[in-house]
C-alpha positions in Angstrom: 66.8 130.9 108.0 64.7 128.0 106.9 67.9 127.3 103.8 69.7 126.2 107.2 67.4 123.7 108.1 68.0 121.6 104.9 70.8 119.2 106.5 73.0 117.7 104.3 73.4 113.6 104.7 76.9 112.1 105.0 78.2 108.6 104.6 80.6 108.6 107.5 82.6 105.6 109.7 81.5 105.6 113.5 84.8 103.9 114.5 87.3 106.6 116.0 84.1 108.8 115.5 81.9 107.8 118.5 82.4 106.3 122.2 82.4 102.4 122.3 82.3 102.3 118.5 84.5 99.8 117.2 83.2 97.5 114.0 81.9 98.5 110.7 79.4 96.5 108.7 77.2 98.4 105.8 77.0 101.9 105.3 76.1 104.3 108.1 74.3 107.7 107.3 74.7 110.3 109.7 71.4 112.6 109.3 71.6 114.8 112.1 74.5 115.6 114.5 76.9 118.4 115.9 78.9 118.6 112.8 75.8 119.1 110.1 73.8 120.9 112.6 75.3 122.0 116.0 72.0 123.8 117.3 69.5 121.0 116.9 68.6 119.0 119.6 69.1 115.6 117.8 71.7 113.2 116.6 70.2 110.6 113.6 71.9 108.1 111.7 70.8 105.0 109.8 73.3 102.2 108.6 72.0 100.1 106.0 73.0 96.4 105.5 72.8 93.4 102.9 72.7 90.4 103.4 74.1 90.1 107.2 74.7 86.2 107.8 77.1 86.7 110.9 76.3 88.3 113.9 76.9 91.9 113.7 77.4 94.1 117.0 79.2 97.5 116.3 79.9 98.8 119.7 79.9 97.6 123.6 77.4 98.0 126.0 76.4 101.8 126.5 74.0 104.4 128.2 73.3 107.3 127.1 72.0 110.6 129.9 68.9 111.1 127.5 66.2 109.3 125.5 66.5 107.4 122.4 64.9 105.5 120.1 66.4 102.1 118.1 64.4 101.5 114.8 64.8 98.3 112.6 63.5 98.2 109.2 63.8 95.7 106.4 63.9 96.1 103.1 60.9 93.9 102.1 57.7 96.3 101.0 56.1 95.7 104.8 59.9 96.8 106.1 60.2 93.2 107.2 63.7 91.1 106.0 66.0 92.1 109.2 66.6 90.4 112.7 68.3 91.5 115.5 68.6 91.3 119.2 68.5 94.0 121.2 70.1 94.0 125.0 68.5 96.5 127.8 70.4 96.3 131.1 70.5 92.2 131.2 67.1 91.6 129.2 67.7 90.3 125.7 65.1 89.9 122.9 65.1 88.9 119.8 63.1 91.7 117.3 62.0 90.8 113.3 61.4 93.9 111.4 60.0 96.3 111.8 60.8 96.6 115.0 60.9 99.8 117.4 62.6 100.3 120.9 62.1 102.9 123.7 65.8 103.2 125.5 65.2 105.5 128.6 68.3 107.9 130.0 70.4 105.4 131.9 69.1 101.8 130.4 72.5 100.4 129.2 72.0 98.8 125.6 73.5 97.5 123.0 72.1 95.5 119.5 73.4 93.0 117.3 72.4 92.5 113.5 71.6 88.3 113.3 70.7 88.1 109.5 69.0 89.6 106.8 69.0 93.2 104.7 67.9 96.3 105.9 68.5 99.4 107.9 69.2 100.2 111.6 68.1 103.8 112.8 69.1 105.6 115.8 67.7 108.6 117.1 69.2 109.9 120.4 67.8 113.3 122.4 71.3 114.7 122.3 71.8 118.5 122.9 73.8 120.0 119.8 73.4 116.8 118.4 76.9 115.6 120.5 76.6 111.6 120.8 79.6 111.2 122.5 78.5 114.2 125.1 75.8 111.8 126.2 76.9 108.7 126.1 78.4 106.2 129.4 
């Protein structure tokens, strides 16, 4: 049982992969999801970046039917080194690492990468750990 639990990590494209995915930049991770464990509750990724100069957005505007959590980490020692703006239904901001955001079941969202190194972690509440099942 507790062998099972021990997930294994894959470096896998989102594009053709997930809903409103479309543009690759860095290296995304996929931690948890319905192919590396279908009985969780949980789909995790983290794409890591160097050096962004151009504005970055991967995918168009979404919602998802669940919670999730956006986290954006640099790679200086105090995770700073990364900014990005984050959109919630027609609010933007502008977050410097490390930088954490709530997005509540419905909120439609999206984030661009403006400049810098580091890594963008999502965490959504997905049952089976199916992103596409939960996402508008």
């Amino acid at each position: 049982m507790s062998k099972e639990l021990i997930l294994g990590v894959e470096e896998r494209s989102a594009a053709g992969e997930l809903k409103k995915h479309t543009e690759e930049l860095g290296r995304r991770f996929v931690f948890v999801d319905n192919k590396n464990y279908p009985k969780g509750k949980l789909y995790t990724i983290t794409r890591a970046v160097v050096d962004v100069k151009t504005p970055y957005e991967p995918a168009g505007i979404r919602a998802h039917t669940v919670d999730a959590v956006m986290m954006f980490m640099g790679f200086g020692e105090r995770l700073e080194g990364l900014t990005a703006e984050v959109t919630l239904n027609r609010e933007t901001f502008e977050l410097k690492s490390p930088a954490s955001v709530y997005v509540p079941a419905g909120v439609k969202h999206s984030y661009r990468l403006l400049k810098g190194s580091g890594t963008y972690t999502k965490i959504v509440l997905a049952p089976g750990g199916d992103y596409n099942a939960v996402t508008d």
